[in-house]
PQR file with spaces between the fields and no chain letter, atoms N, CA, C, O and H, PARSE charges and radii, in Angstrom:
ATOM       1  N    UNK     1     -29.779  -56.455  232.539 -0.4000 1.5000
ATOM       2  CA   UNK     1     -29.068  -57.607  232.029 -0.0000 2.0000
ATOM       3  C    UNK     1     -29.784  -58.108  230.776  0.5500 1.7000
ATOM       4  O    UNK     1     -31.009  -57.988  230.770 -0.5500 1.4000
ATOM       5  N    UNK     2     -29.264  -58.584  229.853 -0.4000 1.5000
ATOM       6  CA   UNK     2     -30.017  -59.099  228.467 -0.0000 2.0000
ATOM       7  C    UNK     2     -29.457  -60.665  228.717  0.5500 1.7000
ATOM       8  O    UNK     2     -28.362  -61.160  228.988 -0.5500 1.4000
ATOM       9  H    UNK     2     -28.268  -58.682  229.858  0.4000 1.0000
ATOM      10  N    UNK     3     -30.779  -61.158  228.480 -0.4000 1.5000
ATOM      11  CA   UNK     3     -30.521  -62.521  228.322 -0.0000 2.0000
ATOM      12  C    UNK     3     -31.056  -63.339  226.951  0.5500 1.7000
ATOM      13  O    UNK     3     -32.058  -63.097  226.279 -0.5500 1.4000
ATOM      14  H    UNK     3     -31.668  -60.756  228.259  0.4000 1.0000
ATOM      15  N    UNK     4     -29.928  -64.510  226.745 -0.4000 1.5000
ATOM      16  CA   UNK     4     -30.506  -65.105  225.702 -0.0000 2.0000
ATOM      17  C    UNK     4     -30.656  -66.391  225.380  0.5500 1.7000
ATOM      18  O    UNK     4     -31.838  -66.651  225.153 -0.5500 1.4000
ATOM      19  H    UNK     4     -29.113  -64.707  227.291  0.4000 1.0000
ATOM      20  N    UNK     5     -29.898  -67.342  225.262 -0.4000 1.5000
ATOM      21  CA   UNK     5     -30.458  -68.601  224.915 -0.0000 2.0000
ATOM      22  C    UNK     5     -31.158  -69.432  226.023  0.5500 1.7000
ATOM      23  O    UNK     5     -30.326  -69.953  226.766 -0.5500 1.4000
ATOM      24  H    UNK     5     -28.938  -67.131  225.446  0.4000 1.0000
ATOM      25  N    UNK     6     -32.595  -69.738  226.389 -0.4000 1.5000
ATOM      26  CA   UNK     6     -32.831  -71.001  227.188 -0.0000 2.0000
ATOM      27  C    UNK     6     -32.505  -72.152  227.077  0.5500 1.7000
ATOM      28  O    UNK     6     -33.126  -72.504  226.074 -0.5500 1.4000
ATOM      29  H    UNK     6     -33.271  -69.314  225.785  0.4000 1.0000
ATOM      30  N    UNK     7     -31.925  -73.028  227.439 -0.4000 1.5000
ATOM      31  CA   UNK     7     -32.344  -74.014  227.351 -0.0000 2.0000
ATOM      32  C    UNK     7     -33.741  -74.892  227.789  0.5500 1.7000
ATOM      33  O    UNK     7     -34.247  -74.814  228.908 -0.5500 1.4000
ATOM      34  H    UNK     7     -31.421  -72.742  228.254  0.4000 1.0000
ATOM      35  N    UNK     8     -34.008  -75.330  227.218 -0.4000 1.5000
ATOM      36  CA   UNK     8     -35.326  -76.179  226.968 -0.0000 2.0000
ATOM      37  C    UNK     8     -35.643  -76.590  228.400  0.5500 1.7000
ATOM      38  O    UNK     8     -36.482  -76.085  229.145 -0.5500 1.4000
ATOM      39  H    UNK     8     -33.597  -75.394  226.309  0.4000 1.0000
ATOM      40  N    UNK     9     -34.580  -77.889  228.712 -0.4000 1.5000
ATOM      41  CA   UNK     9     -34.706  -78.968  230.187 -0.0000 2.0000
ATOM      42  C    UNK     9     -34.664  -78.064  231.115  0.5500 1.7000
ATOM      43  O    UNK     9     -35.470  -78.507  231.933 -0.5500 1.4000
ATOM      44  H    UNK     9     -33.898  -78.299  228.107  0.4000 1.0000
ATOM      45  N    UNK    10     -34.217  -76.988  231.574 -0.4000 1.5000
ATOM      46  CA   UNK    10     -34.807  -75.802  232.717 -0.0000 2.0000
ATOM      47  C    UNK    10     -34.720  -74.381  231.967  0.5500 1.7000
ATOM      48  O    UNK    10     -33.909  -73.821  231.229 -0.5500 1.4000
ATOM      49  H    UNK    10     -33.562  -76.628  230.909  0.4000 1.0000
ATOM      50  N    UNK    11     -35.955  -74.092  232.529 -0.4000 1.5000
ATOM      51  CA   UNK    11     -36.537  -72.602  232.244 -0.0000 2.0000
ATOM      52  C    UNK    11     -36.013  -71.618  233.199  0.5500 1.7000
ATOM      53  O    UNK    11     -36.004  -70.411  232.958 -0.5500 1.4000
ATOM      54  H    UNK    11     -36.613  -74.548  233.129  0.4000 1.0000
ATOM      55  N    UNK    12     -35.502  -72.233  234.475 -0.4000 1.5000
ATOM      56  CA   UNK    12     -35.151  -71.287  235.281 -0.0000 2.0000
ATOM      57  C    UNK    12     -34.097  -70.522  235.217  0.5500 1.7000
ATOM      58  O    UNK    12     -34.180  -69.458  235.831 -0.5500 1.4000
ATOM      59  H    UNK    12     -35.510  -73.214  234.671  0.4000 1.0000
ATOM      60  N    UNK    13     -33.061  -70.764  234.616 -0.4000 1.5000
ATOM      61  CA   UNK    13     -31.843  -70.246  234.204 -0.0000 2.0000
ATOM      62  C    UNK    13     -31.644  -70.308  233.179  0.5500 1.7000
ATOM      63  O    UNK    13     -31.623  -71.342  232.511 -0.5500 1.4000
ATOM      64  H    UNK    13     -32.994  -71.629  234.118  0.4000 1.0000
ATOM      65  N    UNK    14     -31.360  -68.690  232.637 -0.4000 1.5000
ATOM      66  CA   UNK    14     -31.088  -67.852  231.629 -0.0000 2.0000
ATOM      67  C    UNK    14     -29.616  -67.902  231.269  0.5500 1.7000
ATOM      68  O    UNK    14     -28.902  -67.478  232.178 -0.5500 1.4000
ATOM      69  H    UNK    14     -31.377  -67.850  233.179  0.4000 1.0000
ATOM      70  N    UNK    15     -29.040  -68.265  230.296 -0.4000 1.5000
ATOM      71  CA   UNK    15     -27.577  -67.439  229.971 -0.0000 2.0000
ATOM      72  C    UNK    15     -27.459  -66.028  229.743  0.5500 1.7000
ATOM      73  O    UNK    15     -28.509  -65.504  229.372 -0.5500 1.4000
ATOM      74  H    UNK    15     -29.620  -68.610  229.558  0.4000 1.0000
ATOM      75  N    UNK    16     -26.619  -65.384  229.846 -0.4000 1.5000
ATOM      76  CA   UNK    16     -26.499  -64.004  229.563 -0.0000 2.0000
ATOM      77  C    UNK    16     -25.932  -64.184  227.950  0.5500 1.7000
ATOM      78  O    UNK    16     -25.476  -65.294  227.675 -0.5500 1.4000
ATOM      79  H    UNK    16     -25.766  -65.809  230.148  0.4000 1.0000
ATOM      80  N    UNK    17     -25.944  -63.017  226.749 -0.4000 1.5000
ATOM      81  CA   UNK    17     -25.133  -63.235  225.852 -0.0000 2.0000
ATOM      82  C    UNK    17     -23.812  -62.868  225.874  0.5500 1.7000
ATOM      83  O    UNK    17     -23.122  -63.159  224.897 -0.5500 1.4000
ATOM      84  H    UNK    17     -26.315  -62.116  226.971  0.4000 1.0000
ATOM      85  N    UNK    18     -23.225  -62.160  226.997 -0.4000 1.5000
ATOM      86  CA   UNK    18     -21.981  -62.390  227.761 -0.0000 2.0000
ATOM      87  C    UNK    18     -21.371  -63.817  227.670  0.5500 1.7000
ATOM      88  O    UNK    18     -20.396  -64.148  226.995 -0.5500 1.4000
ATOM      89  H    UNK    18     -23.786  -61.923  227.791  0.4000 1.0000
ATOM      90  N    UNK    19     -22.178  -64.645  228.531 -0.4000 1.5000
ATOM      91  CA   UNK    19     -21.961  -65.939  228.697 -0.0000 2.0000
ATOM      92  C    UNK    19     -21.732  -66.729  227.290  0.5500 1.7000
ATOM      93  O    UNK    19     -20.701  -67.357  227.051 -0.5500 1.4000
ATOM      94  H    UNK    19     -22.969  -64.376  229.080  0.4000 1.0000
ATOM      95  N    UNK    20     -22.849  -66.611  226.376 -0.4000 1.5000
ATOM      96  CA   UNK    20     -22.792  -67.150  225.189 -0.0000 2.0000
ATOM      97  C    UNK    20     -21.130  -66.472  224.308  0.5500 1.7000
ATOM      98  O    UNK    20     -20.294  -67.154  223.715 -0.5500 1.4000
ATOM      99  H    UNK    20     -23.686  -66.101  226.570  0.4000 1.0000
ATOM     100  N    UNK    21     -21.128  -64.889  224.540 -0.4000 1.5000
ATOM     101  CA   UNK    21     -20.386  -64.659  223.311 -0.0000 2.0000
ATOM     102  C    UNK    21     -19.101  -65.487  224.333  0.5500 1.7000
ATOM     103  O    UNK    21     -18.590  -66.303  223.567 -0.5500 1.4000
ATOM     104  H    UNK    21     -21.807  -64.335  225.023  0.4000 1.0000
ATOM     105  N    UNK    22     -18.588  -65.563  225.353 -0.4000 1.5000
ATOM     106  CA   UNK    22     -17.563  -66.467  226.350 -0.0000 2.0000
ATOM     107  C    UNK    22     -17.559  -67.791  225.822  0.5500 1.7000
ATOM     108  O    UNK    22     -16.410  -68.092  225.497 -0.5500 1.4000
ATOM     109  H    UNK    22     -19.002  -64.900  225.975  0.4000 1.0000
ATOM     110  N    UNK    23     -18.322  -68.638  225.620 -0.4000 1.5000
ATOM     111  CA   UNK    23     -18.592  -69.614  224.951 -0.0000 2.0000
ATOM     112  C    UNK    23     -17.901  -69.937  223.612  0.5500 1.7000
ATOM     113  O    UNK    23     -16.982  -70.727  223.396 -0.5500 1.4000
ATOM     114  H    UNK    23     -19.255  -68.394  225.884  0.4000 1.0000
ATOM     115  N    UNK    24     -18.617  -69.072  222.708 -0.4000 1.5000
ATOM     116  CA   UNK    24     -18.280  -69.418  221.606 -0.0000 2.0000
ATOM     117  C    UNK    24     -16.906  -69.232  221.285  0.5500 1.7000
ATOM     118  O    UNK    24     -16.372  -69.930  220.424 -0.5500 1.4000
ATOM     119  H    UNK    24     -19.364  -68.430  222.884  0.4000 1.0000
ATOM     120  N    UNK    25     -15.875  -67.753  222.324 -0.4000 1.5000
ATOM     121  CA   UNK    25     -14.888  -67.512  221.868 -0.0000 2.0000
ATOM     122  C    UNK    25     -13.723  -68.854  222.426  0.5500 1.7000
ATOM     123  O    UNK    25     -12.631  -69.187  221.967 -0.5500 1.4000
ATOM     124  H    UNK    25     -16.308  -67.185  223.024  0.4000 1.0000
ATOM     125  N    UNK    26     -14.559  -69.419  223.647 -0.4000 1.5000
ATOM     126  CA   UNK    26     -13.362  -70.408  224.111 -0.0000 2.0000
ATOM     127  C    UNK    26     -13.651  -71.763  223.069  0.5500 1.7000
ATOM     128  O    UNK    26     -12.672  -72.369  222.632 -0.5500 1.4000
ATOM     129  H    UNK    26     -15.447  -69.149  224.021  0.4000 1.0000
ATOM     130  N    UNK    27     -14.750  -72.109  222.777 -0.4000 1.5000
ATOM     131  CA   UNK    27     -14.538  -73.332  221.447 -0.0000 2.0000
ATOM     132  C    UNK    27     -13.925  -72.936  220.047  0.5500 1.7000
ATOM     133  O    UNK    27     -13.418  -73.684  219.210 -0.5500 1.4000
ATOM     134  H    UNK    27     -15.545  -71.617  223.132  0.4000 1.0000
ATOM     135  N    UNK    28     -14.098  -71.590  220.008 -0.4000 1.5000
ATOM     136  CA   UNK    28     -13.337  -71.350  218.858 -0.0000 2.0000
ATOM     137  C    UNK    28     -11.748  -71.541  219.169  0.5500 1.7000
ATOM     138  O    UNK    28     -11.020  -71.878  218.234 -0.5500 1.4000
ATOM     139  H    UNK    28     -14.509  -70.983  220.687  0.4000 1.0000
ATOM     140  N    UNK    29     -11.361  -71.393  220.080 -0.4000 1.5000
ATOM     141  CA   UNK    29      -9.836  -70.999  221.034 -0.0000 2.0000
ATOM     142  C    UNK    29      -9.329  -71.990  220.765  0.5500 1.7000
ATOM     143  O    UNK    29      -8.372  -72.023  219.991 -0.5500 1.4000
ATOM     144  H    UNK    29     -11.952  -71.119  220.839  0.4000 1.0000
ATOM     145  N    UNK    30      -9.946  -73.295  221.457 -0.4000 1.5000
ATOM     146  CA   UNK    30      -9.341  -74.644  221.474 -0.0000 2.0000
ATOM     147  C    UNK    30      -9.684  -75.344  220.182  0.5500 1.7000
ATOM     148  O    UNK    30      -8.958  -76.337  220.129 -0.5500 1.4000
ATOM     149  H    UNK    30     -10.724  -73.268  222.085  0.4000 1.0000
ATOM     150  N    UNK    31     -10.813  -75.254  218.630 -0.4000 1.5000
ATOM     151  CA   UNK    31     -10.311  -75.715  217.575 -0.0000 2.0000
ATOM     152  C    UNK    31      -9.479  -75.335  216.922  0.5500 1.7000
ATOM     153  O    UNK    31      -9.180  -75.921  215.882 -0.5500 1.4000
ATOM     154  H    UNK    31     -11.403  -74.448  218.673  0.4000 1.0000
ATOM     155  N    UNK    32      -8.547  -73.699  217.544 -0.4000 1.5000
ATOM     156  CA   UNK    32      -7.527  -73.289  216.873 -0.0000 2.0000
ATOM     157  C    UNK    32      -6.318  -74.223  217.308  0.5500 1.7000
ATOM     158  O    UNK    32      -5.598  -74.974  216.650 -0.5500 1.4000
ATOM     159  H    UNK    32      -8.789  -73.222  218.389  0.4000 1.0000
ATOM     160  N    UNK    33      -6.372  -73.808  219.042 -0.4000 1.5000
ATOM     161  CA   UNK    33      -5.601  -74.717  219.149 -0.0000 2.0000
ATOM     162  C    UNK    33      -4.979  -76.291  218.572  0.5500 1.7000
ATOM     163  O    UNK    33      -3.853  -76.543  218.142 -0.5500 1.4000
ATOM     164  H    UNK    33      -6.957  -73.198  219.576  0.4000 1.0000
ATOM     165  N    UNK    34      -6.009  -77.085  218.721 -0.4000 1.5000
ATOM     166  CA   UNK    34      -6.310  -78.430  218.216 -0.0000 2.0000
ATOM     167  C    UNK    34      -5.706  -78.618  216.856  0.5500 1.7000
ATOM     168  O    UNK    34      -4.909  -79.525  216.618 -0.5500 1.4000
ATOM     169  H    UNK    34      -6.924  -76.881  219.070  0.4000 1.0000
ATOM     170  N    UNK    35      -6.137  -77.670  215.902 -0.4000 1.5000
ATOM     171  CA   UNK    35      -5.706  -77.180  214.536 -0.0000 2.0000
ATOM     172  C    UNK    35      -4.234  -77.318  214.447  0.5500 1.7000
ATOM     173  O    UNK    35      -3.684  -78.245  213.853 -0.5500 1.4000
ATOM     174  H    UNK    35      -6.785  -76.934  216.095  0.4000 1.0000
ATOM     175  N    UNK    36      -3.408  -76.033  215.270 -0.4000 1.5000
ATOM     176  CA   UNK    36      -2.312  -76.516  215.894 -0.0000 2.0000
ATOM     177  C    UNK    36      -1.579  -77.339  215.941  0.5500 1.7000
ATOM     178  O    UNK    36      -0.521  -77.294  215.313 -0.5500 1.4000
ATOM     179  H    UNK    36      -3.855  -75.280  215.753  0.4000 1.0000
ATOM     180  N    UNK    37      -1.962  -78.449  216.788 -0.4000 1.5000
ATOM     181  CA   UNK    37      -1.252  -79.393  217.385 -0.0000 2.0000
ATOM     182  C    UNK    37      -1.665  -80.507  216.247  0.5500 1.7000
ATOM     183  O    UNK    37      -1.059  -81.572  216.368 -0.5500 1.4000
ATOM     184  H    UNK    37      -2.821  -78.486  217.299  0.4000 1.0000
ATOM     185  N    UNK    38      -2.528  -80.435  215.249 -0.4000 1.5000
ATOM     186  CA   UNK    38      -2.593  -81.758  214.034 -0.0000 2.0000
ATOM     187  C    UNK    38      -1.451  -81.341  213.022  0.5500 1.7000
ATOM     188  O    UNK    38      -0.810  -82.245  212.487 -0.5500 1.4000
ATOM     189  H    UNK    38      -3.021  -79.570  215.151  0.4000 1.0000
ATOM     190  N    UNK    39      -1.149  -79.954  212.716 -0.4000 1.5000
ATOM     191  CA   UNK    39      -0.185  -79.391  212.099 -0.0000 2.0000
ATOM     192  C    UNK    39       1.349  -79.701  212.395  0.5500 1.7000
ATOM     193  O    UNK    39       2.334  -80.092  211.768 -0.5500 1.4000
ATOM     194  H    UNK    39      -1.671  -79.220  213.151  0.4000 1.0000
ATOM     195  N    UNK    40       1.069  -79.373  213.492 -0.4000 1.5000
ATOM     196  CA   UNK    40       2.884  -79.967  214.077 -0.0000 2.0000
ATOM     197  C    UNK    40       2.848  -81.201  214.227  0.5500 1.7000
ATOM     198  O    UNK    40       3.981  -81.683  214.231 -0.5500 1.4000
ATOM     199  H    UNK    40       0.269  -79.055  214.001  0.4000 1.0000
ATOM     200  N    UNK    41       1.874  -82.077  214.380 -0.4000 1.5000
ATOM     201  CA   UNK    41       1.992  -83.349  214.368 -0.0000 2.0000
ATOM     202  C    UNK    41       2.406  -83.594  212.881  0.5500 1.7000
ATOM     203  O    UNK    41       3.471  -84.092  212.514 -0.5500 1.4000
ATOM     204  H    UNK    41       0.954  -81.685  214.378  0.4000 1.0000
ATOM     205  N    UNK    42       1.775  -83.327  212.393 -0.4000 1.5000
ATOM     206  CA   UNK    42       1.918  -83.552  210.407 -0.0000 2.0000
ATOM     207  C    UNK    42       3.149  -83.393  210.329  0.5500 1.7000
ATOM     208  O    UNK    42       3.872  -84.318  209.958 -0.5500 1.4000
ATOM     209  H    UNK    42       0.910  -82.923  212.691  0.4000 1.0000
ATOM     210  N    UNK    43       3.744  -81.907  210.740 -0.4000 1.5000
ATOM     211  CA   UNK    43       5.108  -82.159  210.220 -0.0000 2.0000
ATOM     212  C    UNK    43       6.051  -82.606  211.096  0.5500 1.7000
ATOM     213  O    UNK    43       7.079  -82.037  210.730 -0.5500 1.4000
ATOM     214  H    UNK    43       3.157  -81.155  211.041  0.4000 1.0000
ATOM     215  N    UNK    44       6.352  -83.401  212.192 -0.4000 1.5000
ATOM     216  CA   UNK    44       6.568  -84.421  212.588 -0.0000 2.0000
ATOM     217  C    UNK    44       7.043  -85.150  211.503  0.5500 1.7000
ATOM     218  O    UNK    44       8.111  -85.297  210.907 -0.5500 1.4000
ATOM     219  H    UNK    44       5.517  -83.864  212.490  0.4000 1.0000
ATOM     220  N    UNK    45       5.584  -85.671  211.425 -0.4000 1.5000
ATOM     221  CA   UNK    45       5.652  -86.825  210.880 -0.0000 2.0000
ATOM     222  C    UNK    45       6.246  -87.374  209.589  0.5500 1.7000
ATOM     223  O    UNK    45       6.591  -88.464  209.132 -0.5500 1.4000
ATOM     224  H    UNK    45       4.718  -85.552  211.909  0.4000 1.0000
ATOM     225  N    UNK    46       6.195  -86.016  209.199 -0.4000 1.5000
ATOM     226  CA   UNK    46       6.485  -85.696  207.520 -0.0000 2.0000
ATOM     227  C    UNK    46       8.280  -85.469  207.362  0.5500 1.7000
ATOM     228  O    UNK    46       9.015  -85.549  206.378 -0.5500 1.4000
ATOM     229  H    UNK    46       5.914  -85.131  209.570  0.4000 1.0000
ATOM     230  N    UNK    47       8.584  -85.126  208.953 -0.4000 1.5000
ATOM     231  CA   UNK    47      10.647  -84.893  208.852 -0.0000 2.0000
ATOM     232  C    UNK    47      10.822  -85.832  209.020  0.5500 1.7000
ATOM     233  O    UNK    47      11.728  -86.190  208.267 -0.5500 1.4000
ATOM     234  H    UNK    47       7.987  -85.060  209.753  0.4000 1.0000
ATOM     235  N    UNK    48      10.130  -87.450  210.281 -0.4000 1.5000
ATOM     236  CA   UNK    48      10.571  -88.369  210.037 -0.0000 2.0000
ATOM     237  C    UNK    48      10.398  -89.214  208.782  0.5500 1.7000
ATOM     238  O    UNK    48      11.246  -90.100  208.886 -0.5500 1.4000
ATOM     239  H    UNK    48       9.395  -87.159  210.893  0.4000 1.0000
ATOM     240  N    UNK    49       9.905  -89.337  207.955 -0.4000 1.5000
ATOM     241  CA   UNK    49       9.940  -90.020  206.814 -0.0000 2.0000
ATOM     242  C    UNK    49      10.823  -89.373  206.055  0.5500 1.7000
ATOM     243  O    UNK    49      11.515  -90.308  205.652 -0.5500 1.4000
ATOM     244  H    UNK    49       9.216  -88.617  207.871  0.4000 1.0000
ATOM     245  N    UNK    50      11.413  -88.073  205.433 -0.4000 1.5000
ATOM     246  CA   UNK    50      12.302  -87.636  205.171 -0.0000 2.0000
ATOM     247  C    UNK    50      13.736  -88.209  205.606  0.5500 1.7000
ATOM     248  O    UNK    50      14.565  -88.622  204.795 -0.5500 1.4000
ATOM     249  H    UNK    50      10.851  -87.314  205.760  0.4000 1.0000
ATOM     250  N    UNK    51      13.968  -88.170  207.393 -0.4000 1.5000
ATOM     251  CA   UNK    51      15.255  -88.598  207.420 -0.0000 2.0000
ATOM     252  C    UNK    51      15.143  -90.258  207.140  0.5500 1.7000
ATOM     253  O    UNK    51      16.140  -90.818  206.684 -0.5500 1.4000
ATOM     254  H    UNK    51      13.294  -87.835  208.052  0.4000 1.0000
ATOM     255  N    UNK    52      14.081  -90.941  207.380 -0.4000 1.5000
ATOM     256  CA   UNK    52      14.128  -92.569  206.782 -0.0000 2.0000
ATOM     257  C    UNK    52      14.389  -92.670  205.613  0.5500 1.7000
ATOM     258  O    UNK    52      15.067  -93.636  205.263 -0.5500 1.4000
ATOM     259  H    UNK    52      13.271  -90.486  207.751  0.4000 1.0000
ATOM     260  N    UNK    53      14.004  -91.854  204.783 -0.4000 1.5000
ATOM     261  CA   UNK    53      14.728  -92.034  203.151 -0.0000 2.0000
ATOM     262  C    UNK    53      15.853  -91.634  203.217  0.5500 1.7000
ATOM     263  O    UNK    53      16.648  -92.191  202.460 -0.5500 1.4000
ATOM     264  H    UNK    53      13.454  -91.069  205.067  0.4000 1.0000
ATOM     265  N    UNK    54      16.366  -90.567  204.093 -0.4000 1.5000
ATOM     266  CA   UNK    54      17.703  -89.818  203.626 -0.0000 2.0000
ATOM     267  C    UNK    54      18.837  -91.220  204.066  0.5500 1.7000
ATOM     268  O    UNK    54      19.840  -91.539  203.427 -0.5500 1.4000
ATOM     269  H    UNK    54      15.720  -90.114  204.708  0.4000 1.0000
ATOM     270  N    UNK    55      18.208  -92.017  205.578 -0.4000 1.5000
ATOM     271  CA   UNK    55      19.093  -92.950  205.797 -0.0000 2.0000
ATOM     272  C    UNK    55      18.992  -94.038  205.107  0.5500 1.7000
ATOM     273  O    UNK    55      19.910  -94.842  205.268 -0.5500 1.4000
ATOM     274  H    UNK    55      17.393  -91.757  206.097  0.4000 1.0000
ATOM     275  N    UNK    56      17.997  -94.374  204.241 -0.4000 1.5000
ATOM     276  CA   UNK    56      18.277  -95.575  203.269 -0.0000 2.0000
ATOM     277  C    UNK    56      18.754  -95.373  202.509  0.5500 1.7000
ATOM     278  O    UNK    56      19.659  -96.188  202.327 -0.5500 1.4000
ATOM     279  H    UNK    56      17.251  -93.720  204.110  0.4000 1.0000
ATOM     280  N    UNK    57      18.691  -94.538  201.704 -0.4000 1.5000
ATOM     281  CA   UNK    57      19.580  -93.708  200.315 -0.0000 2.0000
ATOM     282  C    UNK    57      20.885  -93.855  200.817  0.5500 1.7000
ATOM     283  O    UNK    57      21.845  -93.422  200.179 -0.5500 1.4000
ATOM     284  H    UNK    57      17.956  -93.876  201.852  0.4000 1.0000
């Protein structure tokens, strides 16, 4: 087994870099996600102000 990052506050348990590369791919996952969901929010937001002008015009 290869292990790699300790943390400091216990020595007794090792992560694997399994564990780590698992890690990094699920925070990367969910700022895509997140990314996402500010995007469709934007344009939301951006058709309703469109039809508010189209109905004041």
């Amino acid at each position: 087994m290869v292990y790699g990052y300790t943390p400091s506050f216990d020595t007794s348990y090792k992560f694997t870099l399994e564990e780590i590369d698992m890690a990094k791919h699920k925070r990367h996952e969910r700022a895509k996600e997140l990314d996402r969901r500010r995007k469709r929010r934007k344009e939301r937001i951006k058709e309703r102000i469109r039809e508010a002008k189209a109905a004041k015009a």
